[in-house]
N, C-alpha and C positions, 0 to 999 in steps of 0.2 A: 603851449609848446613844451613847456617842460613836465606837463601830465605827460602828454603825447609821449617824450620821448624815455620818461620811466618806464612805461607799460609797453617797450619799442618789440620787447623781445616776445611777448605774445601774436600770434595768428590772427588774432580778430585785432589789435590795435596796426599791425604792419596793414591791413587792408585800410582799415581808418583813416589813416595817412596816405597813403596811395590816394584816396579821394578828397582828402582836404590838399595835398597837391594840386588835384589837378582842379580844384575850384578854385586855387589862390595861386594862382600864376606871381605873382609880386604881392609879397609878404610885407614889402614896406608903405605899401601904401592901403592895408588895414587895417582896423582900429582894432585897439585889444578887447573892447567887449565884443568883436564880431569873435575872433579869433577864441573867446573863453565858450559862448557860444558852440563854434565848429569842435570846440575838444568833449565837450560835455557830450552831442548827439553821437560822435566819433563815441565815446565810452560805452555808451546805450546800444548805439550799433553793433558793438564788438559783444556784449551782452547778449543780444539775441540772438547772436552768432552761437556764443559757447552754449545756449542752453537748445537751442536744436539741434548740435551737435552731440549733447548729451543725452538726449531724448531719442535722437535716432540709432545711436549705439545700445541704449538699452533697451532699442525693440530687439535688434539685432540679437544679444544675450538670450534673449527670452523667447525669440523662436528658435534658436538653437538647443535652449534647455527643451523645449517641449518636444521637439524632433527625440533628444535625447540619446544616450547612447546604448543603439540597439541590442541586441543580442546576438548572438553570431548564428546561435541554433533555436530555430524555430521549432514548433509541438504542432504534433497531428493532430491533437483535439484538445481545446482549455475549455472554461466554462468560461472564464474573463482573464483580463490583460493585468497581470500582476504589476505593480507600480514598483519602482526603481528605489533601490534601495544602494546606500554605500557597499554593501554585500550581500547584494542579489546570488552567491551561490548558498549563501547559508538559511535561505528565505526555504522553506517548504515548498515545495507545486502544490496546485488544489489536485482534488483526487480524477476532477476532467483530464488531467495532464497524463495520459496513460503510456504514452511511446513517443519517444521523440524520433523526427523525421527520417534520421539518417539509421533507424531501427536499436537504435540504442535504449537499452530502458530506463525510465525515468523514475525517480526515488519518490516510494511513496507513502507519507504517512501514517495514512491512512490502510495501509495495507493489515493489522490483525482484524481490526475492526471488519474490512470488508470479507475477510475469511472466517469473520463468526459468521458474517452472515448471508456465508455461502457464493459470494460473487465470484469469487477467485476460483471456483474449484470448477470452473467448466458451464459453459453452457450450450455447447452442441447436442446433438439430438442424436447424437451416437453416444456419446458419455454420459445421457440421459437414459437410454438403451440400456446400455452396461450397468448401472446402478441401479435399476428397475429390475434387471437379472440377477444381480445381486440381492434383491430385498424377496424377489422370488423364490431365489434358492433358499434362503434363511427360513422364510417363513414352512415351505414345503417339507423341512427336517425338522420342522416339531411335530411330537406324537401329539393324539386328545388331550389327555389328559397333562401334556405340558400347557399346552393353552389354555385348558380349563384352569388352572393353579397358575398363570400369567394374570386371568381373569380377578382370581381371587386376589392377589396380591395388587393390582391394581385398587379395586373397590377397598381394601384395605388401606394404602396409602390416600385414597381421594375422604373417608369418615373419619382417619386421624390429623386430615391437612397438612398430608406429606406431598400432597401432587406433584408429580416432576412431566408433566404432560408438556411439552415446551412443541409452539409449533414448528413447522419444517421452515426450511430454508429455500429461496425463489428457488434453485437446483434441485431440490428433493421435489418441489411439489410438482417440476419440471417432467421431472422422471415418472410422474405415476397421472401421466397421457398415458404412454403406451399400455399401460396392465394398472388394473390391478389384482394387489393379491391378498383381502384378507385372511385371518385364519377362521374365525367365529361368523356364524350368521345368527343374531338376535332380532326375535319376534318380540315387539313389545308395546307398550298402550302409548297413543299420541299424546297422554297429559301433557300439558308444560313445564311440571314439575321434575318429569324426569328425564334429562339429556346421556341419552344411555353412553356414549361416549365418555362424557366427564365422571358420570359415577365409575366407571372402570380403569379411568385414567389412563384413557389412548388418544390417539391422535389420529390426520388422516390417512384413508385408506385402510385403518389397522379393524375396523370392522364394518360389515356388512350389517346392515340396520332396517329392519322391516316395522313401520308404526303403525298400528290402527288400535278404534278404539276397544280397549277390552282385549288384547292382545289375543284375539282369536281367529281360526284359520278361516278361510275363505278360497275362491278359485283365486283370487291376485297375491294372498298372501302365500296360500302354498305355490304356487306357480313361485313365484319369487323364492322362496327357501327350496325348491325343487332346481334352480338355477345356479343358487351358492353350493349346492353340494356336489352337484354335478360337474359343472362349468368353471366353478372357482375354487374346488377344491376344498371348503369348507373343513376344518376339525371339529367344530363344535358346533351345535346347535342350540340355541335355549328360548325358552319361551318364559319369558320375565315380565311376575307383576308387579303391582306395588301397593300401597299402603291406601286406603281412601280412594278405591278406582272407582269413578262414578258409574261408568257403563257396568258394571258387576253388580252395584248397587241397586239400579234402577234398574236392571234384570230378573231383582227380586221383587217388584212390584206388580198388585195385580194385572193378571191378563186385561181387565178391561182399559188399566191405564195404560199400560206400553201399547194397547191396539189405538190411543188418541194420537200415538206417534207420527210422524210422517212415515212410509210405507218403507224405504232403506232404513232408517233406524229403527222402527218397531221390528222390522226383519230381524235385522244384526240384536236386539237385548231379546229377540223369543230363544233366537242362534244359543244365547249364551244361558240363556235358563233354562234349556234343555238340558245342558250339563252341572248345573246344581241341584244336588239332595236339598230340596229345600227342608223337606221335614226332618231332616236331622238338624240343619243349621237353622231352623228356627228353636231348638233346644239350648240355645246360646245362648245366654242373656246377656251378656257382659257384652258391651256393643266396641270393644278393642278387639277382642277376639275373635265377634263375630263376623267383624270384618276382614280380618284377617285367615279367618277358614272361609270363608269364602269367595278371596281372591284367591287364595292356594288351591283348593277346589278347582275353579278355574282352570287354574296351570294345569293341572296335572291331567284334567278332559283333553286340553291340545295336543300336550306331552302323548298320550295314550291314542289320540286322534292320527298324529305325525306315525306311529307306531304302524299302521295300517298303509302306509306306501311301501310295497316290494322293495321298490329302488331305493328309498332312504335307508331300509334297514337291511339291506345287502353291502351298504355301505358299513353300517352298523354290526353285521357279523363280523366281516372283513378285520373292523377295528380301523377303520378307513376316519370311523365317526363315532363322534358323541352325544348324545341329546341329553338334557337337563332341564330341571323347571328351576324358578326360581322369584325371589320374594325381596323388591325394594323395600323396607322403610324408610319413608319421605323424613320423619322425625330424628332419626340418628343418622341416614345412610347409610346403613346396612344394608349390606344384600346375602339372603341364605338360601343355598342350591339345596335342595332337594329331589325326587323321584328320579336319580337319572338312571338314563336308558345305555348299558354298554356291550362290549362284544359278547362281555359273559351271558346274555339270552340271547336262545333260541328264535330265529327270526319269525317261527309256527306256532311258538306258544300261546297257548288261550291265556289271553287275558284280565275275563271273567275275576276268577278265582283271589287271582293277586292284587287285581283292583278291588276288588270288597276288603282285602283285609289291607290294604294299605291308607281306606277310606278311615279306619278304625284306630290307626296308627299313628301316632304324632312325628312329624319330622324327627329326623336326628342326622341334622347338615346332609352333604356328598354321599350319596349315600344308593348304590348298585342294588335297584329294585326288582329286575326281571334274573335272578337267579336259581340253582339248584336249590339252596338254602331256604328262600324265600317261596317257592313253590313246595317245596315238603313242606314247610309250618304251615302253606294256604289250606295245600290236603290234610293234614292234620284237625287244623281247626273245620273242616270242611265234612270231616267224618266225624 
């Protein structure tokens, strides 16, 4: 009784007693071990009391914290549900988090990063339009000879390992669905060695690219450079070899080995040994050289071949266009323009004359081959 009545002033003992009342009607006529007894299971009781009381209060807590306290403004698009933080305004959004509901904008991070890389700047198909027109017009207000000298400063910066070729942006490559516009149309050999692109350090769209082997013309290749010049506007033309061209080589093999060919490729290296002097390039000993006069050789058959379309070279009075040969080496990445073709000839001129003495002539770089100049020295040495 006097446990009982210390511990009166708790909940779980006042019920304790309320039950050992009403089991002990007359308290005098029970013995004090029963009575030690009823206090003790009375303590135990009140025991189990306090801790399922305890127990179910801190479930209560605990789905209250999980509920947690919301946010008042919801986001039109998260990736995930950011966790609760003592100062949830100071937390970042992820970059999912783009506008929130009530059209308010939402702060983002992430925002330079996504304007390096173009996200921000639009991506409708009208503002794709517009900056297609844009790169249209650019390109259209260069003369030849500015994108020939683009050319060169390019393959300059890609043999010193200045490259600054950086690809586009999902926006830019957006915009060139609708058009494109390069300025150059290059013929040049399918090796793997040479990714005509990267030796000139552009990127896409920035040229028109025609491969085969031996860069030599054909009805699909000229068809194809008869489409860039026409249809796309074309400034430049060039017909680019390179260093160690197998199909040039093995075009200098005898007739009865190129006939073991299969009948397309025996076709294409007879195609292109019909335009090497062989008998003079067999006077070459020096097997650097002799490779290298006779891939230039080469070129300069194409160069002189393209010569004989009306249409190309009505472009080519105009000043509309430029034609050029030119010379990869695989070894340095160099590349040297030679025999080009410009407005300064005559679209009628024979030429015979100018071709024999230009066979006799060593390169000396950019260099304007069908002129008045160059035709007096032909007839000179001609008489």
């Amino acid at each position: 009784q006097a446990r009982a009545a210390a511990a009166a002033d708790s909940p779980p003992a006042l019920v304790a007693l309320s039950i050992e009342r009403c089991a002990m009607p007359d308290k005098s006529s029970t013995s004090p071990a029963a009575v030690a007894a009823l206090a003790v299971s009375s303590i135990a009781l009140g025991g189990v009391l306090a801790v399922l009381a305890y127990v179910a209060s801190g479930r209560g807590d605990q789905e209250s914290a999980s509920r947690g306290p919301r946010r008042s403004v919801k986001f039109a698009a998260v990736d995930d549900e950011d966790d609760d933080t003592e100062e949830p305004a100071k937390k970042p959004k992820r970059s999912g988090s783009l506008r929130r509901a009530e059209g308010q904008p939402a702060p983002n991070p992430f925002a330079d990063t996504e304007e390096s890389l173009g996200i921000n700047c639009g991506f409708s198909m009208e503002e794709a339009r517009l900056l297609a027109e844009e790169g249209h017009a650019a390109a259209k207000n260069k003369t030849p000879p500015e994108v020939l000298s683009d050319l060169q400063k390019g393959n300059a910066r890609f043999w010193t390992g200045t490259a600054v070729r950086v690809d586009k942006t999902p926006f830019q490559r957006r915009a060139l669905i609708s058009k494109q516009y390069p300025s150059v149309a290059i013929l040049g050999c399918s090796d793997s060695r040479v990714p005509i692109e990267i030796v000139f350090d552009q990127g896409l769209g920035d040229m028109f690219v025609i491969r085969v082997a031996g860069n030599c013309l054909g009805t699909t290749t000229s068809a194809s450079l008869q489409y860039a010049v026409h249809h796309l506007k074309v400034k430049v033309v060039m017909v680019l070899g390179h260093e160690g061209c197998g199909a040039v080589k093995a075009a200098q093999l005898p007739p009865d080995a190129i006939n073991k060919e299969p009948a397309c490729l025996g076709g294409l290296l007879n195609g292109l040994r019909e335009g090497l002097n062989l008998e003079r390039l067999n006077k070459v000993r020096d097997a650097k050289a002799h490779d290298r006069e006779a891939v230039v050789t080469n070129v300069k058959r194409q160069v002189e071949r393209l010569t004989s379309d009306d249409c190309i070279m009505s472009k080519v009075g105009s000043g509309e266009l430029l034609i050029v040969g030119a010379f990869y080496e695989i070894s340095s990445g160099i590349v040297d323009f030679f025999h080009e073709v410009s407005e300064e000839m005559e679209p009628n001129t024979n030429l015979s004359p100018i071709s024999r003495t230009m066979e006799r002539r060593p390169s000396r770089g950019v260099l304007t081959r069908f002129n008045s100049r160059l035709a007096a020295e032909s007839d000179e040495e001609a008489s």
